[in-house]
C-alpha positions in Angstrom: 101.1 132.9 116.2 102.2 129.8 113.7 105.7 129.5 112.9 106.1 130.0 109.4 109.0 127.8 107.5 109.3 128.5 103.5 111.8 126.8 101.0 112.2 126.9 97.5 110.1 124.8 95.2 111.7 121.6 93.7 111.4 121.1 90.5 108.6 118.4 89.1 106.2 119.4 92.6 102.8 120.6 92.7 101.4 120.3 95.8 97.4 119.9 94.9 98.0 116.6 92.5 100.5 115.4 95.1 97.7 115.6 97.9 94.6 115.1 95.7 95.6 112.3 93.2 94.6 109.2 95.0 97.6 108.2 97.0 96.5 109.8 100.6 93.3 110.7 102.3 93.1 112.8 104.9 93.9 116.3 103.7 91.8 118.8 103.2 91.7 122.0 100.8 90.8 125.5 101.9 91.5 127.8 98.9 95.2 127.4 98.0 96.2 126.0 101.2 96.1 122.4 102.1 95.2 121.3 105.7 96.4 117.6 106.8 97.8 115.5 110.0 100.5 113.6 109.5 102.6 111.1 112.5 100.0 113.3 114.6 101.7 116.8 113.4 98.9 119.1 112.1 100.4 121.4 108.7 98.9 124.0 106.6 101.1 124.0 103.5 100.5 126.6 100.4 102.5 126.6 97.2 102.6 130.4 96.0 105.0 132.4 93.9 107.7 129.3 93.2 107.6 129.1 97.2 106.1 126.3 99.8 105.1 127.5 102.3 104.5 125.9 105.9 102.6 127.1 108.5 102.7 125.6 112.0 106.3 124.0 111.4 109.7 125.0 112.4 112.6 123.8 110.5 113.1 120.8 112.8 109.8 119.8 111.8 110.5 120.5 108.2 113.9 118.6 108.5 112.4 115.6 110.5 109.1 115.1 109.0 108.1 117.2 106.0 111.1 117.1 103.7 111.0 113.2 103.9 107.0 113.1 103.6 107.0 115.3 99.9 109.9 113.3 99.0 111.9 116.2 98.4 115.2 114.4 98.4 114.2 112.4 95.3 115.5 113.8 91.5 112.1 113.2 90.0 112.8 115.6 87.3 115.7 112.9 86.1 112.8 110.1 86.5 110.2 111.8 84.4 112.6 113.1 81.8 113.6 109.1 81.1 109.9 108.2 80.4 110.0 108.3 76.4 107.2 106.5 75.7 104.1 108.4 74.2 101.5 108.2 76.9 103.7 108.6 79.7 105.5 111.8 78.5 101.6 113.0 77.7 100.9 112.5 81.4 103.6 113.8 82.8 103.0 116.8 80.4 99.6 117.3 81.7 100.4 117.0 85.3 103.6 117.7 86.4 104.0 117.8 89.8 103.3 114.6 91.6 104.9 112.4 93.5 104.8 109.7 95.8 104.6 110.7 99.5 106.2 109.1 102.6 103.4 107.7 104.4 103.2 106.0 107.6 102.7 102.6 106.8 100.1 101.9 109.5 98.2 104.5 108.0 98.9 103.7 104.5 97.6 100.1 105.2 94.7 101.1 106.6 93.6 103.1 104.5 93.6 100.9 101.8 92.2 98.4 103.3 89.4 100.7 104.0 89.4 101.9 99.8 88.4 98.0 98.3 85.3 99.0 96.5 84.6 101.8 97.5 85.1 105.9 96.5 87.1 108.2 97.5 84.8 110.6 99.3 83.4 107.3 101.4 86.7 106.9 102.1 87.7 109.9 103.5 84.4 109.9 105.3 85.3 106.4 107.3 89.2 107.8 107.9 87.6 110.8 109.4 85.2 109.2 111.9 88.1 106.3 112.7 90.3 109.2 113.2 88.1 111.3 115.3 86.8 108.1 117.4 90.1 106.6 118.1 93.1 109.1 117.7 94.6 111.5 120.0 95.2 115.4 120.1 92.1 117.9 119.1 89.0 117.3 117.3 89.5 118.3 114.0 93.5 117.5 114.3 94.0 114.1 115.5 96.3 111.1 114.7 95.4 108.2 112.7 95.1 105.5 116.0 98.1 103.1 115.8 97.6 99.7 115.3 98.2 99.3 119.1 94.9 101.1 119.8 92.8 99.8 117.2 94.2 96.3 118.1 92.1 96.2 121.4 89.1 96.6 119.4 86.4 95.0 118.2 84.3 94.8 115.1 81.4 96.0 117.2 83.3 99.2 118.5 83.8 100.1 114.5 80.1 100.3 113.7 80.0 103.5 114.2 82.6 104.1 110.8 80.2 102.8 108.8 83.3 100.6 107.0 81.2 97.2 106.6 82.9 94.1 105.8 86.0 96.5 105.8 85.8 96.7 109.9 86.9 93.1 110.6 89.6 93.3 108.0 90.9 96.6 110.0 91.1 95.2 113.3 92.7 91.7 111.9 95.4 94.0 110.4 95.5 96.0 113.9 96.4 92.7 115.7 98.8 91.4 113.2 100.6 94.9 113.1 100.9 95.1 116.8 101.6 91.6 118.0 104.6 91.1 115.3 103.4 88.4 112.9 103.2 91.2 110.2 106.5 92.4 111.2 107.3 96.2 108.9 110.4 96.3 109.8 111.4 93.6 107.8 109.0 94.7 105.0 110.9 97.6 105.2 114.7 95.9 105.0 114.1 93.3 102.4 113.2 93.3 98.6 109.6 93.4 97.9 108.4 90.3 97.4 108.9 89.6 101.4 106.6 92.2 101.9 104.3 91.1 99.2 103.8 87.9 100.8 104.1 89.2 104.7 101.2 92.1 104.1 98.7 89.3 102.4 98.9 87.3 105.6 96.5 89.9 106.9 92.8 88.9 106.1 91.3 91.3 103.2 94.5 91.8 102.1 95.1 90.6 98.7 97.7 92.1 95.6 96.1 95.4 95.1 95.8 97.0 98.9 99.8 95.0 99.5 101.0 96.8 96.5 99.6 100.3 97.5 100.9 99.5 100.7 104.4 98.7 99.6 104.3 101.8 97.4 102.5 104.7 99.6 103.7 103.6 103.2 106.9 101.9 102.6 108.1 104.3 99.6 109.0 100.9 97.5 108.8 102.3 93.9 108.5 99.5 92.4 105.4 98.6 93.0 102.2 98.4 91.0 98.9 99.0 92.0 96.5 97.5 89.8 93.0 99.2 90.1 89.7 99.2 87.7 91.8 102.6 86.2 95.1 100.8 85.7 93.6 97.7 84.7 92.0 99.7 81.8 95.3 101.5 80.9 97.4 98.3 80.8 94.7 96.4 78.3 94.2 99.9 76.5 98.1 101.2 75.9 100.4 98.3 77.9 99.2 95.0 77.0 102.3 93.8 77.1 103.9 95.6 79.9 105.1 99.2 81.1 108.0 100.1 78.9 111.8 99.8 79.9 112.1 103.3 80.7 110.0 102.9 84.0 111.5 100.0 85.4 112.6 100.9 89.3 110.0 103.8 88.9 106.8 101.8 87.8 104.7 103.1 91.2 106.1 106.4 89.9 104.7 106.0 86.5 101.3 104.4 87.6 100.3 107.3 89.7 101.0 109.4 86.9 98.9 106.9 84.5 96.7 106.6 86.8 95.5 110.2 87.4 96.0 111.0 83.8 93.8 108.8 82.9 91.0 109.1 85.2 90.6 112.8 84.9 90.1 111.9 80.9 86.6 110.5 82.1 85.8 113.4 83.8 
């Protein structure tokens, strides 16, 4: 039988837009529970009754990996509260609940590398067969393949992903990742423009996939993503600039701009 670990529910968390707003890409929804695989540890997490619920995690596991990954640390409910402008209080309104999970950055990277022009159900579909192809434990549960492993590859061996132009970009990262000239730890240690500059040394890998990176894998709130959605939002309601009140937060307040915003078109 799965250990079973439950905590209290922060406050500002629902787990659905957390997992299905954009930001991550390989879980899956069965009903109210959430399937996913994350540093190669397979979860099924519910949210019922005020409650989260974990199945298939003790609370070393929680301690270790899932606290950090949900970012349950974080006071978000002081960082929404401060966002007085019109359209950010209306998306926070609307969808309360997300936040910014604590990615690996490997995966984080790759994965947006693998999102430039493309959707997200493509997406999942190329993450899934790279997954399955390359990653260890069960079929169905496996780890995203490190860079180490996809580093030994070639462009050939990706065919079968179906990625495109995406596949040499992938195994250009891989190598850069794994033989030091993209170095994370010191993404990780200095202020973001470092990391800015040290990610877009990697072919493919211009402001957009750096920033998600920055933001999603290396939990650096500051960052901006700037997609077709955003772009639209900043010309529409910010042509001058996100206000004050989400400066140190403005990855925080794109992803709920974001979301808001493209389930408008819906």
């Amino acid at each position: 039988m799965k250990e079973i670990f439950e905590i209290q529910c922060p406050p500002v968390f629902d787990l659905g837009l957390c997992l299905d707003c954009g930001q991550a890409f390989r879980w899956t929804q069965d009903g109210d529970q959430w399937h996913g695989v994350v540093y190669g540890k397979p979860l099924t997490v519910s949210q019922k009754d005020g409650r989260l619920i974990f199945s298939g995690c003790t609370e070393e596991d929680f301690e270790t990996i899932w606290k950090n990954y949900f970012d349950l640390d974080r006071d978000y409910e002081k960082i929404v509260s401060a966002y007085d402008d019109p359209y950010l209080k209306a998306a926070v309104s609307e969808y309360s609940g997300i936040r910014i999970l604590r990615q690996e950055p490997w995966e984080a990277l790759c994965s947006f590398i693998i999102s430039q022009n493309n959707n997200i159900p493509r997406i999942k579909g190329i993450i899934d067969r790279l997954c399955e192809s390359f990653g260890d434990g069960e079929s169905g549960q496996k780890s995203f393949p490190s860079a180490e492993r996809l580093s030994k590859l070639t462009v050939e061996d990706l065919a079968p992903l179906r990625a495109g132009f995406r596949a040499k970009y992938i195994i250009d990262a891989a190598k850069k990742v794994s033989d030091g000239t993209v170095d994370f730890r010191k993404i990780d240690e200095n202020p973001i423009e470092f990391g800015r500059e040290e990610l877009q040394k990697i072919k493919g890998v211009g402001a957009k996939v750096a920033e998600c990176t920055l933001l999603y894998g290396f939990h650096k709130t500051e960052a901006f993503p700037v997609d077709v959605w955003v772009k639209r939002i900043m010309a529409e309601l910010y042509p001058d600039g996100l206000p004050d009140c989400a400066k140190g937060s403005e990855g925080i307040a794109q992803q709920y701009l974001f979301h808001w915003r493209r389930m408008k078109d819906k």
